[in-house]
C-alpha positions in Angstrom: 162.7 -107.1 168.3 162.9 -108.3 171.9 159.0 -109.2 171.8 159.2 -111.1 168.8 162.1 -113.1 169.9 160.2 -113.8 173.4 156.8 -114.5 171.4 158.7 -117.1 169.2 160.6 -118.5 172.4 157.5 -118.5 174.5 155.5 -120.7 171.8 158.7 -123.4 171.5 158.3 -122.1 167.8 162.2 -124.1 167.2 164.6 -126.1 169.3 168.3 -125.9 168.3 169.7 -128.9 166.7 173.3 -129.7 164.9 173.1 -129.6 161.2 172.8 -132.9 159.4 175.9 -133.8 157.7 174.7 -133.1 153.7 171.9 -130.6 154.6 171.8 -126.6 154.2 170.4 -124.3 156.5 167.2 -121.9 155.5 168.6 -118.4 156.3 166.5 -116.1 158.3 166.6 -112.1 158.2 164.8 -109.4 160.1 162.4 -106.6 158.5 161.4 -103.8 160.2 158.5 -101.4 159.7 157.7 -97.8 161.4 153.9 -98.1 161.9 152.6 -94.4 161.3 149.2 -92.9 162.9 146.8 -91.2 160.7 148.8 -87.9 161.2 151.7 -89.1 160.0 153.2 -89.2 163.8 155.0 -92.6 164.5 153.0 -95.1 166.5 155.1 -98.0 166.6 158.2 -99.7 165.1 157.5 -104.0 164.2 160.0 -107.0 163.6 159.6 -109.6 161.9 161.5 -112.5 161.7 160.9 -114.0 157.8 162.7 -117.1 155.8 165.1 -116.0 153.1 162.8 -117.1 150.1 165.4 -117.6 147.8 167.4 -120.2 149.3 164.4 -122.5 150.0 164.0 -125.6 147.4 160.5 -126.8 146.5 159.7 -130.0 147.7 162.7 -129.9 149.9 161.8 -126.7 152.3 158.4 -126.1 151.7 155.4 -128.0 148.9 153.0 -125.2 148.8 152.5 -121.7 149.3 150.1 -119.5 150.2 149.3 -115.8 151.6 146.5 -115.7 154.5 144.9 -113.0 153.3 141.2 -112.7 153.1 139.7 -110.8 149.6 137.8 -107.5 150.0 134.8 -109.2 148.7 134.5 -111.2 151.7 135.1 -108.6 153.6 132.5 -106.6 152.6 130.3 -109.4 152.4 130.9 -109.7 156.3 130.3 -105.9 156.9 127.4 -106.0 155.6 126.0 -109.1 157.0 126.7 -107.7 160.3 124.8 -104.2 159.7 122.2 -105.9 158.5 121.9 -108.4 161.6 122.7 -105.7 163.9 126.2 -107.4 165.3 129.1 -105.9 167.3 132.4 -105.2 165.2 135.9 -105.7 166.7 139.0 -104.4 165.2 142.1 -105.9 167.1 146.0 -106.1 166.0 147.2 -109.4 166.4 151.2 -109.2 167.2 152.3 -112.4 166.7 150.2 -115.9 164.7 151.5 -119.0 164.6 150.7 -121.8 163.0 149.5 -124.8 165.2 149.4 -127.8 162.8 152.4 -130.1 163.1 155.3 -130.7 160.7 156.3 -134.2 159.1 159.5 -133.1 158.4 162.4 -131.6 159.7 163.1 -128.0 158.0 166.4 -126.7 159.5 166.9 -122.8 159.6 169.8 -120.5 160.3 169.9 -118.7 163.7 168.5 -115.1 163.4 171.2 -112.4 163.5 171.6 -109.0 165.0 169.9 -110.5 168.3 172.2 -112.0 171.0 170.9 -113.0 174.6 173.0 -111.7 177.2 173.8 -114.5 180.2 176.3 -112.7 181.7 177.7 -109.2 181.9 181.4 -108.5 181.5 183.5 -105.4 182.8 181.9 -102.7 181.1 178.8 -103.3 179.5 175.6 -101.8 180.9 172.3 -103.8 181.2 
């Protein structure tokens, strides 16, 4: 959870603002996942930090959606046009994507709970 949070911080992915007098706020949850390894041993544990769907309005919070997922027909397509032209393949895991297009409007979200940034230790808690 810390990565994500620094990820999304690093890439200036929101500024905080006041809410506008009349407007709601987008809530915000985290999901986790256990990554498992092909023997079933765990390899890693993700975050993600994802809008609450069902308090978004269309053509207030959003106009479109879509899932960035490419089909298995191009992907085969791909693996076989680099077998047959004799080209390296990469596998990677990408931990964070953001989109780099700009916004024309303003889309206000809640904070993200159950993550709070220590500035300053008190009696008795431990860093």
């Amino acid at each position: 959870m810390a990565t994500e949070m620094e990820a999304l911080e690093k890439n200036f992915t929101w500024e905080l603002v006041p809410l506008p007098i009349g407007k709601s706020t987008v809530g915000c949850r985290w999901v986790f996942t256990i990554k498992h390894k092909a023997d079933g041993s765990i390899e890693r544990y993700k975050a993600r930090l994802v809008a609450k769907g069902y308090t978004q309005s269309y053509g207030v919070d959003y106009q479109e959606t879509f899932a960035p997922v490419a089909k298995l027909n191009t992907v085969r397509v791909l693996l076989s046009l680099a077998a047959n032209q004799d080209w390296p393949l990469l596998q990677f895991d990408v931990k964070n994507a953001f989109f780099t297009w700009g916004f024309n409007k303003r889309s206000i979200y809640g904070s993200p709970s159950g993550y709070t940034k220590v500035l300053k230790y008190s009696y008795g808690v431990q860093a």
